[in-house]
C-alpha positions in Angstrom: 113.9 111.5 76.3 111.7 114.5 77.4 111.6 115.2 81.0 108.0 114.4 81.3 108.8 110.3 79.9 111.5 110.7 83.0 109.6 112.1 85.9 105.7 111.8 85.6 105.3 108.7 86.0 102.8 107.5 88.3 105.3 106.5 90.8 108.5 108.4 89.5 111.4 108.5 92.3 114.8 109.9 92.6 118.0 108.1 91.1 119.5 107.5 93.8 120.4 103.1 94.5 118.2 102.1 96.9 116.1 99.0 98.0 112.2 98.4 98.0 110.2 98.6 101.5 106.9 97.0 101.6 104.1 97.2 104.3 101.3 95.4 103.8 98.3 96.2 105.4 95.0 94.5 105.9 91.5 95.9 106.6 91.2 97.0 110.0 87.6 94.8 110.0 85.1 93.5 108.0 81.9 95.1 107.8 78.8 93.8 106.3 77.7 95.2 103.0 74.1 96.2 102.5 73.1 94.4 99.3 71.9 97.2 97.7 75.5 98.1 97.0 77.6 95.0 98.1 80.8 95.0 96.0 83.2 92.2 96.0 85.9 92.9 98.2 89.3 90.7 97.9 90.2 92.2 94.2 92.9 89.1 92.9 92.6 89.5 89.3 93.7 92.8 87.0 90.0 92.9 86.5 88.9 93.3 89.8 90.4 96.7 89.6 87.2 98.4 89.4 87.6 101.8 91.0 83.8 102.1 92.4 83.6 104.5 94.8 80.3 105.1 95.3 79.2 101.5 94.9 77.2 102.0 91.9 78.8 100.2 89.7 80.2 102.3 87.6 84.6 102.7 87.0 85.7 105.8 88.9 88.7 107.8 88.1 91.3 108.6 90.0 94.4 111.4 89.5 97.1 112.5 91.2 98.5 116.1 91.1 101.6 115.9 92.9 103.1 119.3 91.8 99.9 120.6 92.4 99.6 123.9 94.1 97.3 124.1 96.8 96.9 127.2 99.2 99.8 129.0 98.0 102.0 126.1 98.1 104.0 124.5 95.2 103.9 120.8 95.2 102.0 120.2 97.7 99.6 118.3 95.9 96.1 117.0 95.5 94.2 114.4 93.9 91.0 114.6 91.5 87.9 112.1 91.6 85.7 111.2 88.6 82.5 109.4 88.9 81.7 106.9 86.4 77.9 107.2 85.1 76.1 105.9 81.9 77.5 108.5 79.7 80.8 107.6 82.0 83.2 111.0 83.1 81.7 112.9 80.4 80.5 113.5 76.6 81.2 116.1 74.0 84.1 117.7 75.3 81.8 118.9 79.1 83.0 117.1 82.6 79.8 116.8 84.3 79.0 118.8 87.5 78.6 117.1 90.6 80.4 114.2 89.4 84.2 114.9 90.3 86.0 116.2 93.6 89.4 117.9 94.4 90.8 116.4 97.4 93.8 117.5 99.2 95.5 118.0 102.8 93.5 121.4 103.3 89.9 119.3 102.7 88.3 118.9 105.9 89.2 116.0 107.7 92.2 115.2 105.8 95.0 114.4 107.9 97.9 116.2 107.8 98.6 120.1 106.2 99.5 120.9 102.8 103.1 122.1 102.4 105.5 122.8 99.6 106.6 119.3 97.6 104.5 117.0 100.2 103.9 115.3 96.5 100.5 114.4 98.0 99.4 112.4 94.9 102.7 111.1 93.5 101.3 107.3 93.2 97.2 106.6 93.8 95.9 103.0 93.9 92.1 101.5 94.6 90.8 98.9 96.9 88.4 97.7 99.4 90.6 97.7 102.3 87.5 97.4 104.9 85.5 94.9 102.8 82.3 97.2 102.7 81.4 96.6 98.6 83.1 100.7 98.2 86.6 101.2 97.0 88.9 103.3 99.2 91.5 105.3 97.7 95.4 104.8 98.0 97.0 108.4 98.0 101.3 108.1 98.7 103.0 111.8 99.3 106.1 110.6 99.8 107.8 113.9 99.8 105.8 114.3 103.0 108.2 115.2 106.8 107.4 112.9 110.0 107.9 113.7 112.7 111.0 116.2 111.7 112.1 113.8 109.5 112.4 115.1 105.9 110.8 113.6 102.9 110.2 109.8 105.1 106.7 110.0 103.2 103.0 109.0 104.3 100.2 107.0 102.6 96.5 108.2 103.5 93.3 105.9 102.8 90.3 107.9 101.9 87.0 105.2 101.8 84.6 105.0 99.9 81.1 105.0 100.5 78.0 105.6 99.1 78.2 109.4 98.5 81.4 108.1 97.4 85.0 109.6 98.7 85.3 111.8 101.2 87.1 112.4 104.5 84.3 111.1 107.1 86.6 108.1 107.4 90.2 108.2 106.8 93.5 106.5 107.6 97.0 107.0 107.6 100.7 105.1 107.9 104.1 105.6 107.6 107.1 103.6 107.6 107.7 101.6 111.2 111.1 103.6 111.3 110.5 107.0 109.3 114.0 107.6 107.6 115.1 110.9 105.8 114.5 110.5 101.6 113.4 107.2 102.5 110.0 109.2 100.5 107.8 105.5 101.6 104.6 105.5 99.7 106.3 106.2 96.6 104.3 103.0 94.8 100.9 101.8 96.0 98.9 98.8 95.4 96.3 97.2 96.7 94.6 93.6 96.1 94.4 90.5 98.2 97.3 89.1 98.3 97.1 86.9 101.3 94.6 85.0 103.4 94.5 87.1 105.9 91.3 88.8 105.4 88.8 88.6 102.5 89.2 92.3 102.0 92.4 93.8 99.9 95.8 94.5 101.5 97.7 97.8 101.0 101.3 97.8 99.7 103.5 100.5 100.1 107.0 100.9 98.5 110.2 103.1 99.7 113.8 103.8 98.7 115.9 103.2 101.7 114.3 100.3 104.3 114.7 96.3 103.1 111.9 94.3 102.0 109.3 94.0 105.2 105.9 92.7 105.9 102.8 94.4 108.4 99.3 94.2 108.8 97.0 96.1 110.3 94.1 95.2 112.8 92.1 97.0 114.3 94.5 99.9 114.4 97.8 97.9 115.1 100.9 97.3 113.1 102.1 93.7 113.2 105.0 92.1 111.1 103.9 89.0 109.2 106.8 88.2 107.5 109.5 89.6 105.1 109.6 88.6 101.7 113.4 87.4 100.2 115.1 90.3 98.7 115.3 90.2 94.9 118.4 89.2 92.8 119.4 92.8 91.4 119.2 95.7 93.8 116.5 97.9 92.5 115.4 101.0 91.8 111.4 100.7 92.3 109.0 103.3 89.9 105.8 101.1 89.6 103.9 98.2 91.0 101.0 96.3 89.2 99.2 93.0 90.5 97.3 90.2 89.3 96.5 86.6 89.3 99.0 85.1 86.7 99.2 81.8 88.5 95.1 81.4 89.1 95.7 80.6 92.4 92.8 83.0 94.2 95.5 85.6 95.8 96.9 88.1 93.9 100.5 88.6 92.9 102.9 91.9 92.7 105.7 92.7 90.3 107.7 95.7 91.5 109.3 97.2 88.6 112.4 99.7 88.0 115.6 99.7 87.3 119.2 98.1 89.0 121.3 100.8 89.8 123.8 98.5 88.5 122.5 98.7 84.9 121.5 102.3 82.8 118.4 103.8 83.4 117.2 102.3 80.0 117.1 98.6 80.8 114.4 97.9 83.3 113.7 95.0 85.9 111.0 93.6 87.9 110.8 91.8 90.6 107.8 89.0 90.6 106.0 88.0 93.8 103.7 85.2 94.4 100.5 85.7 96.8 99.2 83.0 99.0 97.5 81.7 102.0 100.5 83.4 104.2 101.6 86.1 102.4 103.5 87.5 99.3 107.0 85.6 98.3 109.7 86.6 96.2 109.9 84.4 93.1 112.2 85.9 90.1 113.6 88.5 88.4 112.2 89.4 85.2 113.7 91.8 82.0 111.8 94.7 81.6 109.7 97.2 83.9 110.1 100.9 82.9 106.3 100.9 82.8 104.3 97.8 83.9 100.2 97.0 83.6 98.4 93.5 83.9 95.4 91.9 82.2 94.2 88.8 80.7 95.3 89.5 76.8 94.6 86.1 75.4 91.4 85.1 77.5 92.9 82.2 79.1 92.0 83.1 82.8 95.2 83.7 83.8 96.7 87.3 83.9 99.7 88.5 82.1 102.5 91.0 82.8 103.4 93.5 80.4 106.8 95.5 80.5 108.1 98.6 79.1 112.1 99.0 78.1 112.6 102.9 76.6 115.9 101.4 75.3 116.7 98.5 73.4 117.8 95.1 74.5 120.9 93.7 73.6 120.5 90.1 72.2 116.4 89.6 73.1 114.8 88.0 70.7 116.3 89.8 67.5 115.0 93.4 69.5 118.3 95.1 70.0 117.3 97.4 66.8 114.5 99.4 68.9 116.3 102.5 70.7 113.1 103.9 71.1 111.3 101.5 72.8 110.3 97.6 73.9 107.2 96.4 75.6 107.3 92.8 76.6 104.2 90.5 77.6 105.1 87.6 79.8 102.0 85.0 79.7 100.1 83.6 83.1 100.7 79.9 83.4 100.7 77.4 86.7 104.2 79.0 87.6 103.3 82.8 87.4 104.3 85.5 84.3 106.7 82.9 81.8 109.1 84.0 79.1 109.3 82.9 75.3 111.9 79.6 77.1 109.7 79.3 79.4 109.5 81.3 83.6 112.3 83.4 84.0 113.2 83.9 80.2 113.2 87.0 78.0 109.3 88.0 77.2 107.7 88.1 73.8 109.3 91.5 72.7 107.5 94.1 70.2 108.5 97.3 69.2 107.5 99.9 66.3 109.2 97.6 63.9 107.2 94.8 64.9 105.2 93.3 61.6 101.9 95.7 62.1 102.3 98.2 64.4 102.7 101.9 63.2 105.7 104.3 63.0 109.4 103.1 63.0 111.3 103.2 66.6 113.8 106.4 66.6 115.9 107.3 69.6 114.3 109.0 72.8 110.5 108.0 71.7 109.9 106.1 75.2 107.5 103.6 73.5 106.2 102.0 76.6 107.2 104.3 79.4 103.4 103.8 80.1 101.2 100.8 79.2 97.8 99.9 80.2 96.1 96.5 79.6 92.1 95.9 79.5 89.1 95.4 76.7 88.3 97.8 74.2 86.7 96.3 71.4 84.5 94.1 74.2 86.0 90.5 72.5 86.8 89.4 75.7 90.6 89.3 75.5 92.4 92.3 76.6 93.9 94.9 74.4 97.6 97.1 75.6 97.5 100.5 74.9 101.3 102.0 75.0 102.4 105.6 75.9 105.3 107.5 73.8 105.8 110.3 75.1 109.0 111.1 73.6 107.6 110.1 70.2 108.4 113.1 67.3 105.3 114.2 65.6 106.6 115.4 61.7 108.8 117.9 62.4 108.1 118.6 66.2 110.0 116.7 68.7 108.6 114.8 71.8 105.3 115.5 71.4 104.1 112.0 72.1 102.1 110.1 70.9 99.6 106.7 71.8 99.2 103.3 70.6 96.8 100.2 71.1 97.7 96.6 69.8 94.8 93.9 70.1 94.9 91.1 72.1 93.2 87.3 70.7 92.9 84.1 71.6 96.7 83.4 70.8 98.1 86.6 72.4 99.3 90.1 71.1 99.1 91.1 67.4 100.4 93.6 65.9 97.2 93.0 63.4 94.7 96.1 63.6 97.6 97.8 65.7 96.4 101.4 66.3 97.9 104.7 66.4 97.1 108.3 67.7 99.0 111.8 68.4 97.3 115.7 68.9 97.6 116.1 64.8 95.5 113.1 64.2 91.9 113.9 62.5 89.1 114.3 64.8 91.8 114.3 68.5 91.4 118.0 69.8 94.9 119.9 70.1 97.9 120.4 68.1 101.1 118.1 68.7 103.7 120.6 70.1 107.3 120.2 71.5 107.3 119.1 74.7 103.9 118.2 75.6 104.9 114.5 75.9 101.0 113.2 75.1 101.1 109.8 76.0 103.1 110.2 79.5 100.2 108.4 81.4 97.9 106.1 79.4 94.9 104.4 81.1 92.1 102.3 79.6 89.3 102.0 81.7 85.5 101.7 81.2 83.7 104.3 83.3 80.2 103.7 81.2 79.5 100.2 82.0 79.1 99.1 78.5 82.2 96.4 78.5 84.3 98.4 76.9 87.0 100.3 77.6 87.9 104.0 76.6 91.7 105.3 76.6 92.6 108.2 78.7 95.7 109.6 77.4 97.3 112.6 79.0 100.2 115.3 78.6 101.3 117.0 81.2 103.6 119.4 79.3 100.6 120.6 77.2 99.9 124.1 77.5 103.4 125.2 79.2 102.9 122.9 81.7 99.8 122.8 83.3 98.9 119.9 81.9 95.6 118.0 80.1 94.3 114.4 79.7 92.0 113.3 76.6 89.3 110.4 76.4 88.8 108.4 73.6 86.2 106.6 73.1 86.0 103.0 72.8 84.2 100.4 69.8 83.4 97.3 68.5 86.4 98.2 66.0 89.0 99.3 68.6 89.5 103.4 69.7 88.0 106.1 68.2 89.4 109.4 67.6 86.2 110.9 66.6 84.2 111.9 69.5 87.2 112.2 71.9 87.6 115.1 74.4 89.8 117.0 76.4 89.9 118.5 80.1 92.0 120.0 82.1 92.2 120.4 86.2 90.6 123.6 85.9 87.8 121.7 84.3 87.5 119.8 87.9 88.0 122.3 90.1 91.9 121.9 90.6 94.5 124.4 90.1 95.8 123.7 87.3 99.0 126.6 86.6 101.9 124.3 86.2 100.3 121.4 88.0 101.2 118.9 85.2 98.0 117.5 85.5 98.0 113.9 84.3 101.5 113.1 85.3 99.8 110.7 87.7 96.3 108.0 86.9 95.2 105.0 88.9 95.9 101.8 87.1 
């Protein structure tokens, strides 16, 4: 596997065993919403993930460049913004001025300095934390010091408004007891998980502290609760939510890997919202990649799972070395197996009956996934990142693919494929670029479908690129697609391995 399937991942950590942390933390008020841009605060389903910063009702964009340099210093990191508009973040191949931002430490009225390997960027989430009708931003740099204390991490909150982000208004948090490595802020989330307040609740994940439970009013820390620990200790890279039990709060998986197991079998850990707060439920197989949506239109969310190695005796899939992505179905109990809650997903690899290519050692199929509707049917489709995918001759260049969701779930039926050498996608596949590290499908032109955003931070020694493909009636498009870079935004971009890092 390249190094950017192992370490770009939008919440990639360190190996070492550790627990997950969580604080959870609630709007510090509720402010009323002019109607001229009222959103609808207290996101529960995947679909309320809308990313509107400027309340215009548009999808904005939001990337982290945690080995970004910024004033001289390596890793420090920064973050990029991308207004959605009718044309969405752009057309023929030109990122339109006075839509995007480059936000770091060093903006004005950001708190806190930039300094080498803060990772300021590392994991990025959206939410309306004040209940205003804007998104905030969710930025973790969990390589950030406190208070002397190396690497215990931080989590700012930029919010939104309507000249969209900016640092007029801005929060931070760390961990109740800052802990060397602990690196809190790692993963981010943000949603409504509880009853608490009809705005969305933060989540933060570290390595080192046991599972615990805050919120925040009006500027104070208070413990609500810990949730029960999981069944395998774990390793956490990602966090996704959404409703799979169509209850009105919004669930969490935390996903990773047991240090008891290899680095190629992934778990998750599910967790129930409610009326008091989030509760541990199960463990689930799979979780080296994670997304939610509602793939077979049925209200409820479902929870996909990557596995960049096989899986010994599931469902007839131990013959994929390069790759499983699992789909566990919403139902009245939460994210259910093929037996039922609890049981091995519905597996598919690239030897499922459909899907392109033939799985091959080291191609990572599914160290990213992203779930939401392209084609505008109504049921949501799963894009899936390989980044360690060979293209011909040349190894790890990476490579994308979407599979279509219907009315009876995931088909491999009109399955998809894409890499840099396919007609019409600018670029040339090359070793190393790893296209396909971070795969995101969102809709930033309001026209109910979504377009893929596919990036490779290796491309161009480095310094990294994402492409957009556009989005049909007929699925993704490789004609008309584009390319950009964090030049292109305003970012440094040498060796900033831009796109290692894109809000769900």
């Amino acid at each position: 596997m390249t190094r950017s399937a192992r370490t770009t991942r939008r919440t990639a950590v360190s190996a070492a065993a550790t627990a997950a942390s969580f604080l959870l933390l609630a709007g510090a008020g509720i402010l009323a919403a002019p109607s001229a841009f009222a959103g609808v605060p207290g996101g529960t389903s995947a679909a309320d993930r809308n990313s509107d910063f400027n309340g215009d009702g548009y999808t904005d964009v939001l990337t982290g460049v945690p080995e970004g340099t910024v004033d001289g210093k390596k890793g420090a990191g920064y973050v990029t913004v991308q207004y959605g508009a009718p044309n969405g973040i752009g057309t023929n191949r030109t990122v339109p001025k006075g839509r995007t931002a480059v936000i770091s430490q060093s903006t004005k009225g950001v708190p806190g300095t930039s300094e080498a390997w803060d990772d300021f960027g590392q994991a990025v989430a959206t939410g309306d934390l004040d209940g205003d009708g804007y998104d905030d931003a969710v930025i973790g740099a969990p390589g950030e010091d406190v208070g002397g204390v190396a690497d215990a991490g931080r989590v700012t909150v930029l919010y939104g408004s309507k000249a969209g982000l900016g640092a007029e208004r801005t929060a931070t948090v760390t961990a109740a007891r800052p802990a060397a490595g602990a690196r809190f802020g790692l993963a981010v989330a943000a949603a409504r998980f509880t009853g608490d307040t009809d705005a969305d609740q933060l989540v933060a994940v570290d390595q080192k502290v046991g599972l615990t439970a805050f919120t925040y009013h009006a500027g104070v820390l208070r413990r609500v609760g810990a949730p029960h620990s999981t069944g395998h200790r774990l390793q956490p890279l990602y966090v996704t939510t959404g409703d799979y039990d169509r209850d009105g709060f919004a669930d969490l998986v935390v996903s990773g890997y047991s240090p008891d197991d290899d680095y190629s079998r992934g778990w998750s850990a599910y967790y129930a919202g409610g009326p008091e707060g989030l509760r541990y439920r199960r463990d689930l197989h799979g979780g080296l990649g994670t997304a939610s949506g509602d793939i077979n239109h049925d209200g409820y969310d479902d929870l996909v799972v990557g596995q960049v190695g096989g899986v010994e005796g599931s469902s007839g899939r131990a013959d994929a070395p390069g790759g499983l992505v699992g789909v566990y179905y919403g139902g009245e109990h939460g994210p259910a197996g093929t037996q039922g809650p609890g049981t091995s997903p519905q597996w598919w690899s690239q030897n499922s009956p459909g899907v392109p290519g033939t799985a091959e050692q080291g191609d990572a199929w599914g160290a990213d996934l992203s779930v939401a509707d392209v084609n505008g049917d109504g049921c949501a489709d799963v894009a899936v990142g390989a980044p360690g995918e060979d293209v011909g001759t040349v190894a790890d260049a990476g490579a994308v693919w979407l599979l279509r969701g219907t009315a009876k779930g995931l088909t491999g039926t009109g399955a998809q494929s894409f890499d840099q050498n396919t007609r019409g996608i600018p670029g040339t596949a090359e070793m190393d670029d790893g296209w396909g590290a971070q795969v995101r499908l969102v809709d930033t032109d309001g026209d109910g479908r979504a377009e893929l955003l596919a990036s490779a931070p290796g491309e161009n020694a480095g310094n990294g690129a994402v492409w957009l493909l556009p989005a049909s009636g007929r699925g993704l498009l490789a004609d008309g697609s584009w390319v950009y870079g964090a030049s292109a935004l305003g970012g440094n971009g040498y060796g900033a391995r831009f796109g290692a890092v894109i809000d769900e």
